[in-house]
C-alpha positions as CSV (number, residue, x, y, z in Angstrom):
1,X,85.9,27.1,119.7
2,X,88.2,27.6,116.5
3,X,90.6,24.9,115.0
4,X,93.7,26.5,116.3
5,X,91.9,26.4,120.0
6,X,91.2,22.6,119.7
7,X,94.7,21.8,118.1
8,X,96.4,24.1,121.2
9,X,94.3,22.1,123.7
10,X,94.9,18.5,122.3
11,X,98.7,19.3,122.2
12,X,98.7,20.8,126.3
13,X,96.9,17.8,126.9
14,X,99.6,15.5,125.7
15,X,102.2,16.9,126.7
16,X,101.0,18.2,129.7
17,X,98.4,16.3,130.9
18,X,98.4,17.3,134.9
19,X,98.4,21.2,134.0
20,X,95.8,20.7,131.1
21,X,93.6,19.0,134.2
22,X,94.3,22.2,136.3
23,X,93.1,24.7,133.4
24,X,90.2,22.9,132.8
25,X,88.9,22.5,136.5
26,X,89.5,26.3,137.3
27,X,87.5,27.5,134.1
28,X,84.8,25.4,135.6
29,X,85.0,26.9,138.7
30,X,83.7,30.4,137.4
31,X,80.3,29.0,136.4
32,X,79.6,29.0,139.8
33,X,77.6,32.2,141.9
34,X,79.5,34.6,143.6
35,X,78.0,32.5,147.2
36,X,79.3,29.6,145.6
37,X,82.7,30.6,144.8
38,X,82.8,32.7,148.4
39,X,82.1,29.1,150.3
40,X,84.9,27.7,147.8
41,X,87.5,30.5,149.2
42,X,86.6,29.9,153.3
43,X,87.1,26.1,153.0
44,X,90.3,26.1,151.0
45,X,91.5,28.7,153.2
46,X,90.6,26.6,156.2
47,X,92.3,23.6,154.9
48,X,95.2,25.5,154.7
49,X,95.2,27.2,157.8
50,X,94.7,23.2,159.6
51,X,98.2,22.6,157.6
52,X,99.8,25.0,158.6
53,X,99.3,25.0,161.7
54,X,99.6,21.5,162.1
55,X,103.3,21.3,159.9
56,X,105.1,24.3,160.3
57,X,106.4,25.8,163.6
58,X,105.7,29.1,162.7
59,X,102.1,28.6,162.9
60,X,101.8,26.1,165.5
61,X,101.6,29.0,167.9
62,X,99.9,31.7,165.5
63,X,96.9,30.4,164.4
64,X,93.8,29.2,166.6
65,X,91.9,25.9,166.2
66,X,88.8,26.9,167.4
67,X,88.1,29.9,164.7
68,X,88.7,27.3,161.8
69,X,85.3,26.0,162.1
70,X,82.6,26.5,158.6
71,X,80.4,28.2,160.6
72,X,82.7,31.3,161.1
73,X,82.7,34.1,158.4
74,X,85.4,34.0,156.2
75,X,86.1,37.7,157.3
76,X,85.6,36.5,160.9
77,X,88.7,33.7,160.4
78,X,90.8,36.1,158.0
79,X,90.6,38.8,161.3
80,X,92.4,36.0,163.8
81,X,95.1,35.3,161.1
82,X,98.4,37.1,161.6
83,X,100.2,39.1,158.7
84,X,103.1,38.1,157.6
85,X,105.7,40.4,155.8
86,X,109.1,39.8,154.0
87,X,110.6,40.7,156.8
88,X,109.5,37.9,159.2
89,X,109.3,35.2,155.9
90,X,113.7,36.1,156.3
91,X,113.2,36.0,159.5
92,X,111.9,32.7,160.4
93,X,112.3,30.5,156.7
94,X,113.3,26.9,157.8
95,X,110.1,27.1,160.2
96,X,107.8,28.4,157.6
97,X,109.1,25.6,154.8
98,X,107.3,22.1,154.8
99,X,108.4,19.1,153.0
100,X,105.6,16.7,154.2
101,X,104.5,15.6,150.8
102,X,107.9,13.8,150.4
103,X,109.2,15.9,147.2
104,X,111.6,18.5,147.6
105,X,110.0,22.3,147.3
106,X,110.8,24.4,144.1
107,X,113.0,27.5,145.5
108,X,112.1,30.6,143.5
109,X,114.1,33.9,144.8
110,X,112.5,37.2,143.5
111,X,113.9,41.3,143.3
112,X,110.5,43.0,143.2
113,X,109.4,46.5,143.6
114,X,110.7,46.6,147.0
115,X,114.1,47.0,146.6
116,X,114.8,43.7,149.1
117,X,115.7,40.6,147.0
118,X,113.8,37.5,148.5
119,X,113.7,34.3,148.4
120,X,110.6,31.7,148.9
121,X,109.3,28.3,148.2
122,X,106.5,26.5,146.9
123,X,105.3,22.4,146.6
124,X,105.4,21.7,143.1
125,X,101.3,20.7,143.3
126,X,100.9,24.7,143.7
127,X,103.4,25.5,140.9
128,X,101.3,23.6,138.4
129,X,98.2,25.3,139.9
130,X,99.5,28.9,139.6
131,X,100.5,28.5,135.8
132,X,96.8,27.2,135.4
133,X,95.8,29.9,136.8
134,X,98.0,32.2,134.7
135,X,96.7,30.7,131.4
136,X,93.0,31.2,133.1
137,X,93.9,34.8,133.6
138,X,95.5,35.3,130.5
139,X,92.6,34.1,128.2
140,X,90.1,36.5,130.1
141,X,92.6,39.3,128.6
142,X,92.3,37.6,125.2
143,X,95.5,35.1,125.3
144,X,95.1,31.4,125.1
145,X,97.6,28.6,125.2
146,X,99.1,28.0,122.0
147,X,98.6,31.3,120.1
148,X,101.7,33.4,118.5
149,X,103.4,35.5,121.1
150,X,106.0,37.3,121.7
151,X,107.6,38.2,124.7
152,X,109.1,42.0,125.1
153,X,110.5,40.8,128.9
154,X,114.0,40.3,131.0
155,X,116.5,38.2,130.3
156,X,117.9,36.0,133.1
157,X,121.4,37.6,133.9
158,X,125.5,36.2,133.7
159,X,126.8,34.0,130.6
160,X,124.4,31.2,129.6
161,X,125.7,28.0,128.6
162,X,124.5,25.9,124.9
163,X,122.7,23.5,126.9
164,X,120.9,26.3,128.6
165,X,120.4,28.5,125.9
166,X,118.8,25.2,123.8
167,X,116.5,24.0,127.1
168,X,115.6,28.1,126.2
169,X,115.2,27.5,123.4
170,X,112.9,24.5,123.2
171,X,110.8,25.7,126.0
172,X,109.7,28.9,124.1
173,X,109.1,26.5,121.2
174,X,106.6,24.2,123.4
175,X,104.7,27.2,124.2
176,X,104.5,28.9,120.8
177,X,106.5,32.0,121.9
178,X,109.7,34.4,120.6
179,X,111.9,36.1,123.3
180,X,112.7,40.0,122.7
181,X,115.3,40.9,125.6
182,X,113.4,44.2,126.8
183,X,116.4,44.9,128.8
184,X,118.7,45.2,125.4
185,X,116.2,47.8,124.1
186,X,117.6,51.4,123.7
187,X,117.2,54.4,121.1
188,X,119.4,52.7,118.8
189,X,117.8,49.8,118.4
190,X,114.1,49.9,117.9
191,X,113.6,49.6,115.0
192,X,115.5,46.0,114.9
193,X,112.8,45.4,117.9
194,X,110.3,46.4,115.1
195,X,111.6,44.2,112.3
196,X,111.7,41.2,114.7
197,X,108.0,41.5,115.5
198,X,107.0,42.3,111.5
199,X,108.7,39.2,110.7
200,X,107.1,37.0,113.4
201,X,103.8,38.2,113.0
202,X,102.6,37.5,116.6
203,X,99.2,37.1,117.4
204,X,99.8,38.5,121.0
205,X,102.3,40.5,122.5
206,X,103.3,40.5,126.4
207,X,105.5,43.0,128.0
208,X,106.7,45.5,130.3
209,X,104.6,48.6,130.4
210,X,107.8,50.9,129.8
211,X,109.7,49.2,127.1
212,X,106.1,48.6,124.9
213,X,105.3,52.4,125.7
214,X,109.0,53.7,124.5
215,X,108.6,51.8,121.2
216,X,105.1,53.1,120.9
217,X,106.4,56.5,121.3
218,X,109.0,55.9,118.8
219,X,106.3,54.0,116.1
220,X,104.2,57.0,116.5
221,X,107.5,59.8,115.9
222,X,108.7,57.9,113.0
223,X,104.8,56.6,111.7
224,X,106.2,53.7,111.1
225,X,103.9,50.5,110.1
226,X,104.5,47.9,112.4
227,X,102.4,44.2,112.6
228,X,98.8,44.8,114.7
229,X,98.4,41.9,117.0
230,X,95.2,40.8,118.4
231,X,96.2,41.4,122.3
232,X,98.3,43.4,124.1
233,X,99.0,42.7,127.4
234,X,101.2,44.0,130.1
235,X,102.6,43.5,133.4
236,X,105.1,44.3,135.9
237,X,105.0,47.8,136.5
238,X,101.7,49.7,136.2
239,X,100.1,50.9,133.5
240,X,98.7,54.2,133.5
241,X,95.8,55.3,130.8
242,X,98.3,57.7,128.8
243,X,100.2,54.9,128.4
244,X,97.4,52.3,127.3
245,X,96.6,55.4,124.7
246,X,99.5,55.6,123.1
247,X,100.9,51.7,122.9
248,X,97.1,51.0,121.2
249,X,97.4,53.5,119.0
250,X,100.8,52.5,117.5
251,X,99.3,48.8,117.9
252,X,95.8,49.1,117.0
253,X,95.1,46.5,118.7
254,X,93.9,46.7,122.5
255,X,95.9,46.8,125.5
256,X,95.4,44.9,128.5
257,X,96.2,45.0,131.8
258,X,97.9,42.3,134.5
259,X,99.0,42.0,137.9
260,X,100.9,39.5,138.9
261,X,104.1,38.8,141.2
262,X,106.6,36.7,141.7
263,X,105.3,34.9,144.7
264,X,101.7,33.9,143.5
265,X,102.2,34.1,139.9
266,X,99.3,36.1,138.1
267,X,97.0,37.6,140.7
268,X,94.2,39.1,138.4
269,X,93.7,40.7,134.5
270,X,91.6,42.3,133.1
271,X,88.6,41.2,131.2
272,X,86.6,42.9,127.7
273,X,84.9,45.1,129.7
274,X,88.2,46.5,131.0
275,X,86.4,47.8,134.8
276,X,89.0,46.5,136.3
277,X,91.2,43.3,136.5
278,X,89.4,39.6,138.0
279,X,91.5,38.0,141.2
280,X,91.8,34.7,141.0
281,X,90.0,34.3,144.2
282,X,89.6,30.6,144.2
283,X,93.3,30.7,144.0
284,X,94.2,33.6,146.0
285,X,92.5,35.9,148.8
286,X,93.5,39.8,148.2
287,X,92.5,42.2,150.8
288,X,93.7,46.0,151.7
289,X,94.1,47.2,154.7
290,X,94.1,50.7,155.4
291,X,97.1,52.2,157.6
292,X,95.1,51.0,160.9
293,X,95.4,47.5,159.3
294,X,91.4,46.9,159.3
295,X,90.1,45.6,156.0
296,X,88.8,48.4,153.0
297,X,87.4,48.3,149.6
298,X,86.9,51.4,147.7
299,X,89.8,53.2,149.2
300,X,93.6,52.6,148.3
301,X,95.4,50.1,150.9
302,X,98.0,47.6,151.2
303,X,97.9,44.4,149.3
304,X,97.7,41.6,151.8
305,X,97.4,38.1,149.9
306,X,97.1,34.3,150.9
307,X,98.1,31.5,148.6
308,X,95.6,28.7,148.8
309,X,97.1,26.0,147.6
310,X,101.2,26.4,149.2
311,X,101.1,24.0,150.8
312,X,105.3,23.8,150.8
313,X,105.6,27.3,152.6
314,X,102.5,28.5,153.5
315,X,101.8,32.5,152.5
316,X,99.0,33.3,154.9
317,X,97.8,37.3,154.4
318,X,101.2,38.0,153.2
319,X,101.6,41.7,152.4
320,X,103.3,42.2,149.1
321,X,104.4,45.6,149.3
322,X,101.8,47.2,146.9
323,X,99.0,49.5,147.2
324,X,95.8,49.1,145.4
325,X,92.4,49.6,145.5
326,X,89.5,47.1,145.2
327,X,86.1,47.6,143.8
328,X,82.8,46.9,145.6
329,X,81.3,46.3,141.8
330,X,81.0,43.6,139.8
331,X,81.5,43.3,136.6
332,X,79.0,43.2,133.7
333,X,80.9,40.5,132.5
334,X,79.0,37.7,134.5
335,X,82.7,36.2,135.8
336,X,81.8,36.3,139.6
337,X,85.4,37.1,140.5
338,X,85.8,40.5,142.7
339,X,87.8,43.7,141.0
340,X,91.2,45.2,141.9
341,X,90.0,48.8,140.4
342,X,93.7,50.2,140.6
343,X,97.2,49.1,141.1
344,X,99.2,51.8,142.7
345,X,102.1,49.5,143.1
346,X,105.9,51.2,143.5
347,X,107.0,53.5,141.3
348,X,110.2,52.1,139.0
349,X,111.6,54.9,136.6
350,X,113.4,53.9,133.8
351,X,117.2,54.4,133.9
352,X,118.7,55.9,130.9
353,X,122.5,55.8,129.4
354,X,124.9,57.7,127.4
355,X,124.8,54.9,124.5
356,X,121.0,55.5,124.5
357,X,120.0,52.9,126.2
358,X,116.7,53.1,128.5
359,X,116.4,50.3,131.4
360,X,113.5,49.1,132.4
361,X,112.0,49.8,136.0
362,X,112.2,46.3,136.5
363,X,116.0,45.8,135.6
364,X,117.4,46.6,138.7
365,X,115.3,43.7,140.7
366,X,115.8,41.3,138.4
367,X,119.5,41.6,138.4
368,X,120.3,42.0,141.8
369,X,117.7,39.1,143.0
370,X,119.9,35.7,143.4
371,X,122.5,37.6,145.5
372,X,122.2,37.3,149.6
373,X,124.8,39.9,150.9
374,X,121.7,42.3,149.3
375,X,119.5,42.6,152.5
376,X,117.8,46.1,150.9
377,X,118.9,48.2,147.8
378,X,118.0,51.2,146.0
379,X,119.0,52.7,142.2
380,X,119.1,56.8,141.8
381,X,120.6,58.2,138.5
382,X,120.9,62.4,139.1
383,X,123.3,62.7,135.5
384,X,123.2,60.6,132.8
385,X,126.5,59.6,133.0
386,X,126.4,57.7,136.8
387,X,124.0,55.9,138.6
388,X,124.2,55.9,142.7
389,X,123.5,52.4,143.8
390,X,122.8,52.5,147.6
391,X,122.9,48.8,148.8
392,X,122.4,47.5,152.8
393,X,124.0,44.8,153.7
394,X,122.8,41.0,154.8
395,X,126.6,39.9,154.8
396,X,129.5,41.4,153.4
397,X,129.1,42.1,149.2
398,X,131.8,40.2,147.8
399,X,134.1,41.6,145.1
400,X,132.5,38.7,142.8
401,X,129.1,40.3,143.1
402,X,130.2,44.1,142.7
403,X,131.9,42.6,139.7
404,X,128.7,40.6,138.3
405,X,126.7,43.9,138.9
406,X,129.2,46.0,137.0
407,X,129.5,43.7,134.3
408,X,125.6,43.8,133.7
409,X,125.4,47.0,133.4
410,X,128.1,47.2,131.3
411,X,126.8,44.7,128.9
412,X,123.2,47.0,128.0
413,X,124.7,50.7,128.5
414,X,128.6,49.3,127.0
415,X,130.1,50.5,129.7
416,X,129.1,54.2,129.3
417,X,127.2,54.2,132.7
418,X,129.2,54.4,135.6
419,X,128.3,52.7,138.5
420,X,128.9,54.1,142.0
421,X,128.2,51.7,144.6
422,X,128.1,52.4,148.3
423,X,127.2,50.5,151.3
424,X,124.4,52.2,153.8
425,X,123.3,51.5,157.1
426,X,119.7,51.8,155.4
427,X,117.4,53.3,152.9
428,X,114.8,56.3,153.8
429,X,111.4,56.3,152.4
430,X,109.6,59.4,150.8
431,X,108.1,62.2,152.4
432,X,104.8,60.3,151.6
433,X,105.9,57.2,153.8
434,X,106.7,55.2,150.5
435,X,109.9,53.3,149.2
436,X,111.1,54.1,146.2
437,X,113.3,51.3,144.1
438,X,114.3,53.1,140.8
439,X,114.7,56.9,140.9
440,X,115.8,59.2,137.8
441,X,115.9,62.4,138.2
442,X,117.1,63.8,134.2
């Protein structure tokens, strides 16, 4: 272990001695067998399951005693479980939320892929255990606490205050880490992107997969010299090989791949060996079900997932609304951890405006998340001068929110990007059965 390891360490460790506990107990779970790590996942699952069913309504009635015994198969118990969906989280929230363990949960509210902003809760315990489980993930893709990085990501929406923007501030500072707003980026501007990163030299860069790839494009056009980290990683949207291609070679540096969302945090990445990304499966449980809902590996299906350790509001085979596929491999590596071979996900395009700027996929559910008249929305940009934005209803939009939407957009595309919203009774999916966010058709 190198100097700057040790001295990263001993600082998490004094500052934050309760997630520095967390790290260090889940790396020492993965020197277990694959048998060992299996019996791990059944009895935190069943713990949970007891919980649940014994502190929230919702499950008093939906999950069976009598199959949470050690002796059933974990596949066995996982079979009596029911799923649960977005739909029935909005549905039936108070009775899903527990606040046994006397401390109020942490509300988090998300936009996603789906196009249906959500909101969710979690005990703080599990909070502390998921960005464990993060850093856990992240140093199997080459990044460890404490190293240089900079952040090519969103930036939270409206007018931030000085108190807020120095909290910011200090918070990046703690964990060694510079901010690039990936939704400010446009063809205008990359090369200030480029300066900021050849003057802060980082040691790892984390990103979007579109806004990395655009600059790539545009290092590779313009062969321009630009600072080769150590790591590339990326997350968010997925990342295709052509892509990895062409953000390495403008990088020279490798590029690595995460999956993560909002509701569990980082869900697997990917290791040296690249043959696919590692679940955190003493952390999480990821199946796919095929479109008969019975369990496959091998084939693409949807992403069902339980959180181990919610204890607040407990996400038991919660599908996410991706597709993947998982691998019946293992990986050479010798981490016992099962393979998610491929993220199919949701596709997001990129939105693009008259100033030249290019919007992330992701921009659209990041924006729009924190507001509850938004039951279901979807973007579509057919000219580059107007966008269609298509919303259905939970309550009546108010004029405050069409005005906060209008004035974000305005802010990145400077107002040359005309927004045309209109309320719909609901949102098709594609000819292929799938929902489609972000569309641009230029």
């Amino acid at each position: 272990m190198n100097i700057d390891l040790i001295s990263n360490r001993l600082s998490l460790r004094l500052a934050k001695p309760t997630l520095y506990r967390e790290l260090v107990g889940y790396e020492t779970v993965f020197s277990e067998t694959k048998d060992q790590l299996d019996s791990l996942q059944k009895a935190r699952l069943i713990a949970l399951c007891k919980h649940a069913e014994k502190k929230s309504s919702y499950y008093h009635s939906r999950i069976s005693v009598k199959i949470l015994d050690p002796e059933n198969s974990l596949d066995a118990i996982l079979a009596t479980l029911p799923l649960l969906t977005k739909d029935l989280v909005s549905e039936h929230y108070q009775s899903l939320v527990i606040n046994s363990a006397g401390q109020e949960n942490i509300k988090k509210s998300t936009g996603g892929s789906t196009g249906k902003p959500f909101r969710f809760e979690l005990d703080y315990g599990s909070y502390i255990k998921r960005e464990a489980v993060m850093w856990r993930g992240y140093g199997w893709a080459g990044y460890t606490y404490g190293q240089r990085a900079l952040y090519l990501w969103g930036a939270d929406g409206g007018v931030t205050g000085a108190a807020r923007k120095l909290k910011d501030r200090m918070y990046h500072r703690f964990y060694n880490r510079k901010m690039l707003n990936s939704f400010a980026l446009n063809e205008h501007n990359m090369a200030d992107y480029l300066k900021g990163i050849n003057q802060y030299k980082p040691s790892v860069i984390v990103s979007y997969v579109n806004p990395i790839y655009i600059l790539s494009q545009y290092i590779i056009d313009n062969d321009i010299s630009v600072h080769a980290p150590q790591r590339i990683l990326t997350g968010a949207e997925p990342l295709y090989e052509f892509q990895r291609e062409i953000i390495q070679k403008a990088f020279r540096c490798k590029v690595m791949n995460t999956y993560g969302c909002r509701e569990f945090m980082l869900i697997g990445a990917e290791c040296e060996q690249q043959d696919g990304l590692h679940i955190n499966s003493d952390h999480l449980i990821v199946e796919t079900l095929n479109d008969q809902g019975e369990s496959v590996i091998d084939e693409e299906g949807d992403v069902v997932i339980t959180d181990l350790f919610n204890y607040g509001m407990p996400f038991i085979r919660y599908k996410n609304g991706d597709r993947a596929i998982l691998s019946s491999t293992k990986c050479t590596c010798g981490n016992p951890s099962p393979l998610i071979k491929e993220i199919k996900g949701r596709k997001l395009d990129a939105i693009k405006a008259p100033n030249g700027s290019i919007l992330p996929g992701e921009f659209f559910p990041h924006l729009l998340k924190d507001i509850g008249a938004i039951k279901k929305f979807q973007v579509v940009q057919n000219c580059l001068e107007e966008l269609e934005l298509s919303v259905v209803q939970a309550e009546t939009l108010q004029p405050a929110d069409r005005e906060y939407i209008e004035n974000e957009l305005d802010r990145y595309t400077d107002g040359t990007l005309k927004l045309n919203l209109n309320i719909v009774g609901d949102i098709p999916l594609t000819t292929s059965g799938k929902y489609r966010v972000t569309v641009c058709n230029l």
